[in-house]
ZAZA-502531 format. One record per residue (C-alpha): residue number from 0; x, y negated, z. Coordinates in pm, 1 decimal. Example, Ala and Ser with C-alpha at 12.3 -4.5 7.8 and 13.67 -1.06 7.14 Angstrom:
ZAZA-502531
@dovex:0 | c1:1230.0 | c2:450.0 | c3:780.0 $
@dovex:1 | c1:1367.0 | c2:106.0 | c3:714.0 $
This chain:
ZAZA-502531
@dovex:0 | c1:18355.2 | c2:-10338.8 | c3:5167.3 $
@dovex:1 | c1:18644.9 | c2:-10544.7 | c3:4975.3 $
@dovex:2 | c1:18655.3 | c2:-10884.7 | c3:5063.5 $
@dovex:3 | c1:18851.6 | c2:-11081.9 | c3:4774.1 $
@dovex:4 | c1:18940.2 | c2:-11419.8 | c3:4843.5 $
@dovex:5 | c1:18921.4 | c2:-11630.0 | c3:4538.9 $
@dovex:6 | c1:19182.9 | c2:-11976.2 | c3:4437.9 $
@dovex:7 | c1:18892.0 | c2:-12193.4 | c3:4568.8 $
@dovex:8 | c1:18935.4 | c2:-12162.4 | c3:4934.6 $
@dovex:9 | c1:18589.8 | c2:-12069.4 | c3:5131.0 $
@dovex:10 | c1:18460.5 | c2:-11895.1 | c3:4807.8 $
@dovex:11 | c1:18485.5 | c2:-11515.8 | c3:4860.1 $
@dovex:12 | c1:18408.1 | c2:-11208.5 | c3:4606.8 $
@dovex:13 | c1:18251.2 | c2:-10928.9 | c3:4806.6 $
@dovex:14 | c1:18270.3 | c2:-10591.0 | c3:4666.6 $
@dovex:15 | c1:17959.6 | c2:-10376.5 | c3:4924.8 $
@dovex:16 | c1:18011.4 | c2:-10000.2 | c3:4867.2 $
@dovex:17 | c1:17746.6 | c2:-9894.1 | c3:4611.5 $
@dovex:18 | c1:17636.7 | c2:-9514.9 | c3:4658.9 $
@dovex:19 | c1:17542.1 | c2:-9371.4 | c3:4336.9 $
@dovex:20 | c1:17374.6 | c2:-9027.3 | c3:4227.4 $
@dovex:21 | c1:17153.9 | c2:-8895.0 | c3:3960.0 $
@dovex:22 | c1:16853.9 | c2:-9116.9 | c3:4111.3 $
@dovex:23 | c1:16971.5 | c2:-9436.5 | c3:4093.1 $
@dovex:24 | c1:17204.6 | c2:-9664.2 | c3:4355.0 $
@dovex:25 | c1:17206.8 | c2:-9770.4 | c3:4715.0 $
@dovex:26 | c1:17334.9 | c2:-10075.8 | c3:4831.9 $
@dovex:27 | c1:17372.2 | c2:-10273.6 | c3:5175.8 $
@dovex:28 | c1:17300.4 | c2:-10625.4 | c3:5072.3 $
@dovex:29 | c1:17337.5 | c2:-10822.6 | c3:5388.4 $
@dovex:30 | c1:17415.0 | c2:-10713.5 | c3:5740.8 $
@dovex:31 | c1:17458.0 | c2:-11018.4 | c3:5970.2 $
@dovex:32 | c1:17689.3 | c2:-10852.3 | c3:6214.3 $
@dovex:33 | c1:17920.7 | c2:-10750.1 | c3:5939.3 $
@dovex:34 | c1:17951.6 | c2:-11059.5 | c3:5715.4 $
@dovex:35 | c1:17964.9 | c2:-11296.1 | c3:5980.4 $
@dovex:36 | c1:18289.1 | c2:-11122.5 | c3:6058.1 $
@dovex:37 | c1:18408.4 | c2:-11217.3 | c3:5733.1 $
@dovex:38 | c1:18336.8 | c2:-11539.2 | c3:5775.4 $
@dovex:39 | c1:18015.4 | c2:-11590.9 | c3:5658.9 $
@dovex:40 | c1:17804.8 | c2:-11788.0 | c3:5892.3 $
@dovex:41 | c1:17412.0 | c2:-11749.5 | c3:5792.5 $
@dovex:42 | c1:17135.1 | c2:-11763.7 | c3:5944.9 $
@dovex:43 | c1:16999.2 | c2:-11770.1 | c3:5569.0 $
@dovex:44 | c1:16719.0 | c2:-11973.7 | c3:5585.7 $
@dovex:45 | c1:16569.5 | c2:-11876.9 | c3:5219.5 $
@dovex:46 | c1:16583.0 | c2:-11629.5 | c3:4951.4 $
@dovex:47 | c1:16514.0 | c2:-11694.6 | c3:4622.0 $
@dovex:48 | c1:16518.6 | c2:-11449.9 | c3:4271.7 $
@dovex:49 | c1:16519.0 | c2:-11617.9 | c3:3982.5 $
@dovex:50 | c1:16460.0 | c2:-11396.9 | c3:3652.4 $
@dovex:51 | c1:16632.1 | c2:-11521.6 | c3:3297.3 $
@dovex:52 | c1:16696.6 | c2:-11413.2 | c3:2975.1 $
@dovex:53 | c1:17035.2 | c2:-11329.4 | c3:2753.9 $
@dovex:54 | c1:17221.7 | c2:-11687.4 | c3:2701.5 $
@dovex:55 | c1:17001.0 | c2:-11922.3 | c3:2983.9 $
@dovex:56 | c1:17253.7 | c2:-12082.7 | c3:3141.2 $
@dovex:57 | c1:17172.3 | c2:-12199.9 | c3:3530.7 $
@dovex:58 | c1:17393.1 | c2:-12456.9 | c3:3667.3 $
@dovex:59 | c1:17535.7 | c2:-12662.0 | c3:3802.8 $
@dovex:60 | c1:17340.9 | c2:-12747.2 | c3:4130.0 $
@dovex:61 | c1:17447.6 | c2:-12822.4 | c3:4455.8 $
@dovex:62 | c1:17267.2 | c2:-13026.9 | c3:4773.2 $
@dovex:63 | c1:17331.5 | c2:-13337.2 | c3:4908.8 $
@dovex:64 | c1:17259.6 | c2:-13391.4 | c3:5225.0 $
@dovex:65 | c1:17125.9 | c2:-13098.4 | c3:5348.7 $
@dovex:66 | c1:17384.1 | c2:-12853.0 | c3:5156.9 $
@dovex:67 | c1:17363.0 | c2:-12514.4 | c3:5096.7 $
@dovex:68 | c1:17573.9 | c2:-12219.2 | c3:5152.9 $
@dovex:69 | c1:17500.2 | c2:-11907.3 | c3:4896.0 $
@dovex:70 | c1:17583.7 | c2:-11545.4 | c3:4896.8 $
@dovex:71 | c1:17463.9 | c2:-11436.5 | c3:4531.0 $
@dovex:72 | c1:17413.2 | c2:-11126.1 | c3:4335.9 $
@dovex:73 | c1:17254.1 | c2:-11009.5 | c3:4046.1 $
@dovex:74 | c1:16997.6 | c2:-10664.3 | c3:4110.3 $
@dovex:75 | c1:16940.7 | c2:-10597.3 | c3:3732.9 $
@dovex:76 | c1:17136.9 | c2:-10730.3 | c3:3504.9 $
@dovex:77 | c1:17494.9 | c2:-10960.9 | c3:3435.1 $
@dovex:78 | c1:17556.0 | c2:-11287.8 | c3:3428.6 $
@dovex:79 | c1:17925.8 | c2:-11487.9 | c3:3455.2 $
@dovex:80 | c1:17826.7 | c2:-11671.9 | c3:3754.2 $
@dovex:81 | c1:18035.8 | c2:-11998.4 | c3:3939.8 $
@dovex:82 | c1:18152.2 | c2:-12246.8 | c3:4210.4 $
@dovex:83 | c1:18321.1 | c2:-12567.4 | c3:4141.4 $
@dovex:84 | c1:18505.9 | c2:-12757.4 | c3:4463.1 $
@dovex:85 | c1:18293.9 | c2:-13089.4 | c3:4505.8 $
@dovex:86 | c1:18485.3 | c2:-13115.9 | c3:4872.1 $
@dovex:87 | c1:18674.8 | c2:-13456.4 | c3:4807.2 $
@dovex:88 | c1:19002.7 | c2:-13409.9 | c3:4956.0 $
@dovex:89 | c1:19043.4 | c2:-13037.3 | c3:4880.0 $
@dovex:90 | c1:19326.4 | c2:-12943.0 | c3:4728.0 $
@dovex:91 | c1:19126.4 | c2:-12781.4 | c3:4485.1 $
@dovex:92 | c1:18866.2 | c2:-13033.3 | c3:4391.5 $
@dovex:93 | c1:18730.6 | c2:-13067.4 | c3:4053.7 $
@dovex:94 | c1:18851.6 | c2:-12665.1 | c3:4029.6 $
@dovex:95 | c1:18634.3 | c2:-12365.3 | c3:3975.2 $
@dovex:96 | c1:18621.9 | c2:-11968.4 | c3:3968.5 $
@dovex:97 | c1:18421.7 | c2:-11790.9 | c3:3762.6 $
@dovex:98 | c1:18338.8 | c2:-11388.5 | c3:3778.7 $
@dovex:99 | c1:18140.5 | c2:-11144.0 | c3:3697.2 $
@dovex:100 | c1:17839.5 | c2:-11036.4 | c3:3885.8 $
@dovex:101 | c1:17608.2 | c2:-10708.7 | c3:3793.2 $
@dovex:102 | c1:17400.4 | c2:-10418.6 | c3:3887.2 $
@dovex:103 | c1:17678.4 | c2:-10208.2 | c3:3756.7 $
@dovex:104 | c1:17960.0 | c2:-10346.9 | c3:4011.6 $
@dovex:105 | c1:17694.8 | c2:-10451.9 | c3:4289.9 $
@dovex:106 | c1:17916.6 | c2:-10736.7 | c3:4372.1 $
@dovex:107 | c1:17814.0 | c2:-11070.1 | c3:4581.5 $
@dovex:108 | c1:17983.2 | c2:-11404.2 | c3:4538.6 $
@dovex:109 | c1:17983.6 | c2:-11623.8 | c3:4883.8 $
@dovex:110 | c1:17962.0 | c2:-11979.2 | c3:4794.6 $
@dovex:111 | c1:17984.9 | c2:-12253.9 | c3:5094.6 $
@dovex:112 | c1:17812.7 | c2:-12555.8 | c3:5138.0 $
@dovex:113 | c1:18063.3 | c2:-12787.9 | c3:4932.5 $
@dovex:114 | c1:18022.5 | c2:-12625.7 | c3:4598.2 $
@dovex:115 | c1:17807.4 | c2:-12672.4 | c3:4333.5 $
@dovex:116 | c1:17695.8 | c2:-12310.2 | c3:4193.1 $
@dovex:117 | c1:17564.0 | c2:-12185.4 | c3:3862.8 $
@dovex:118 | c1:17588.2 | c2:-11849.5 | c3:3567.8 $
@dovex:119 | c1:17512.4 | c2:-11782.6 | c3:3253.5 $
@dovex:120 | c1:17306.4 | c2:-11502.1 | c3:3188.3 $
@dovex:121 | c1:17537.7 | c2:-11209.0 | c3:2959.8 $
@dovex:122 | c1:17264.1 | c2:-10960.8 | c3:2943.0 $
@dovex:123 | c1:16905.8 | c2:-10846.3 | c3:2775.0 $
@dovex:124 | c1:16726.0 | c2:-11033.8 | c3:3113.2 $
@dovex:125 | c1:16879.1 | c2:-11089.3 | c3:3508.9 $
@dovex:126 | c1:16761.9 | c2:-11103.4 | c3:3760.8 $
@dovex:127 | c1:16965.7 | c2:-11305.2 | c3:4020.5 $
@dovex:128 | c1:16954.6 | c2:-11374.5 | c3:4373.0 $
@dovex:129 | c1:17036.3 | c2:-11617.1 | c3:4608.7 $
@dovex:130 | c1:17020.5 | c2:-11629.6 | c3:4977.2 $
@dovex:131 | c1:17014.2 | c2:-11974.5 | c3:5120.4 $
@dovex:132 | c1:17192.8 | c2:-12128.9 | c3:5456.9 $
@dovex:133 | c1:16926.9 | c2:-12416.4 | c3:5412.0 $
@dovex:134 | c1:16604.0 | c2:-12473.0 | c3:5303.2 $
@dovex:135 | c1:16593.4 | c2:-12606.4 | c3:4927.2 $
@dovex:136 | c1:16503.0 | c2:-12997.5 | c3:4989.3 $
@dovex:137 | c1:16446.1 | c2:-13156.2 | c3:4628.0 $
@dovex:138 | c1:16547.3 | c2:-13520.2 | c3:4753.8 $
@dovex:139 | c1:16866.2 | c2:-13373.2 | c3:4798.8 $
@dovex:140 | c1:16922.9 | c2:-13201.5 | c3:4493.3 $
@dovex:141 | c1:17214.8 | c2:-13307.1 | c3:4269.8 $
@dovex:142 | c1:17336.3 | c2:-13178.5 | c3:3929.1 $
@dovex:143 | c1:17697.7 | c2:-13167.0 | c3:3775.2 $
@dovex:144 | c1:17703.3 | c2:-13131.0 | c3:3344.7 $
@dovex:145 | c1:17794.5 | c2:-12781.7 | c3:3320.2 $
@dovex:146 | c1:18005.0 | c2:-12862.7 | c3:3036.7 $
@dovex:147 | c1:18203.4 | c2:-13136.1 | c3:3188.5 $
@dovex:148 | c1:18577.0 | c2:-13130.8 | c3:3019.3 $
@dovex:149 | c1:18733.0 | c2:-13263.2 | c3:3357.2 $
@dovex:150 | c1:18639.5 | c2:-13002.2 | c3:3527.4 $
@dovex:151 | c1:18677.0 | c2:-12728.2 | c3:3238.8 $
@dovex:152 | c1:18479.7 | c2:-12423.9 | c3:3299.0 $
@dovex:153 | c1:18505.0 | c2:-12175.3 | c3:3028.8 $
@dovex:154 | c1:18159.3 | c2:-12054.3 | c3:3003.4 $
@dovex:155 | c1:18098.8 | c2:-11688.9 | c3:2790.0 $
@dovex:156 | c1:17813.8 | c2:-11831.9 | c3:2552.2 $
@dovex:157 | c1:17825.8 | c2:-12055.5 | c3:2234.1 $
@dovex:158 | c1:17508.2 | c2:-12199.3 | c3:2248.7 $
@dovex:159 | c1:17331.2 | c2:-12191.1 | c3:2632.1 $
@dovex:160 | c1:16963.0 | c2:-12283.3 | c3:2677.7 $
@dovex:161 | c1:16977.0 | c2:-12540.0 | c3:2920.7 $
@dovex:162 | c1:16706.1 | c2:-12727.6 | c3:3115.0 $
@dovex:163 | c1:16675.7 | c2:-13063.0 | c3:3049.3 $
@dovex:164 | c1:16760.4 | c2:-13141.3 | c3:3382.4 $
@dovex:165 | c1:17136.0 | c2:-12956.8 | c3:3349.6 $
@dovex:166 | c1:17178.4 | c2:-13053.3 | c3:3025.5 $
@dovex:167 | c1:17101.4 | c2:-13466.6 | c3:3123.0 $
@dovex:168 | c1:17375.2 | c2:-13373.4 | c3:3413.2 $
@dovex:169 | c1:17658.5 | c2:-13603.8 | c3:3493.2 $
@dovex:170 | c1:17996.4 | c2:-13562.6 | c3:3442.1 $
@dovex:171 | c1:18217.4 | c2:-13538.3 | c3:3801.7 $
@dovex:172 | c1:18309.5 | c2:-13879.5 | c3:3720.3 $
@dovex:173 | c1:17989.4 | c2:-14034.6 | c3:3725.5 $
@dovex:174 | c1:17848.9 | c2:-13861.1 | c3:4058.4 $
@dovex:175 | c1:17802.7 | c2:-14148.2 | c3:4328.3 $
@dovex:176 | c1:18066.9 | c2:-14082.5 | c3:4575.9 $
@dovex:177 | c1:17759.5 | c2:-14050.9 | c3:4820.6 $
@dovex:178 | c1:17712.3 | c2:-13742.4 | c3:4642.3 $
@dovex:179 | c1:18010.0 | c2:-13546.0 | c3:4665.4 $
@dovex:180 | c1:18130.9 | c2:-13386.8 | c3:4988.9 $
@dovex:181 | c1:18362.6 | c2:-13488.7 | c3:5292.5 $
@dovex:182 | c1:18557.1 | c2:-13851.4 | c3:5335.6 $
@dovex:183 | c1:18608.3 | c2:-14079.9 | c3:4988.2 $
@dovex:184 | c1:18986.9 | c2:-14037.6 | c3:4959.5 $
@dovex:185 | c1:19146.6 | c2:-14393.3 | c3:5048.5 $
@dovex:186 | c1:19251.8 | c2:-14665.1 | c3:4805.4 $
């Protein structure tokens, strides 16, 4: 497996060796042993699939308290998926990374608790999936505009269908500090 580490420190691009022949693909998706050795802590607590079609944007969503961490990947399908840095203090807050996930290139994004997380659908349907170092608490679930200009993320469609809930979505500056992670940097 390739392990690419990406400019947001934490967030990792995993590249699992896909074996392919004339019936299809084979794929080792998780392996505790082996991706806690990269870093990854688990236990995943949850797995979710989500299934969208060609332009649905899904983002940007993070928990707080209770965050999660997510290792991501998309079975059928592409999307442009990503993680922006809501870890006050980081030298990379307000930044994200964006890249491609697919059936075609099998690859997984890890995204740690810190992070809010969310793609844009580039194909026919998707099917994504995410598994979950905690349980999905909706008390605790926060939002960040997905178009914010402070933070910048150059998203691959024109015209995204959005929920109403990520398209009402703050900007970074308007998130209570409560609601971003680690210590409020001082005055």
């Amino acid at each position: 497996m390739n392990v690419r580490p990406t400019r947001l420190e934490g967030v990792l691009l995993l590249e699992p060796r896909v074996f392919r022949d004339d019936r299809g693909w084979f794929v080792e998706s998780w392996s505790s042993e082996r991706y806690q050795a990269l870093g990854i802590p688990g236990p995943f607590v949850q797995d979710n699939l989500s299934f969208s079609r060609r332009g649905v944007l899904r983002g940007m969503h993070f928990q707080n308290p209770s965050p999660q961490g997510k290792l991501v990947s998309v079975p059928q399908g592409a999307v442009f998926d990503v993680a922006v840095d809501l870890r006050r203090g980081s030298p990379t807050f307000s930044q994200w990374v964006g890249v491609e996930l697919s059936s075609e290139n099998g690859h997984q994004l890890w995204v740690p608790a810190g992070f809010a997380h969310g793609f844009a659908v580039l194909s026919d349907t998707a099917v994504f999936s995410y598994k979950c170092t905690a349980p999905y608490t909706p008390a605790a679930e926060r939002s960040l505009r997905w178009d914010d200009p402070d933070v910048g993320i150059v998203w691959p469609v024109a015209a995204p269908v959005l929920a109403a809930k990520d398209a009402d979505a703050p900007r970074l500056r308007d998130l209570a500090p409560e609601a971003l992670f680690g210590a409020p940097e001082a005055a």
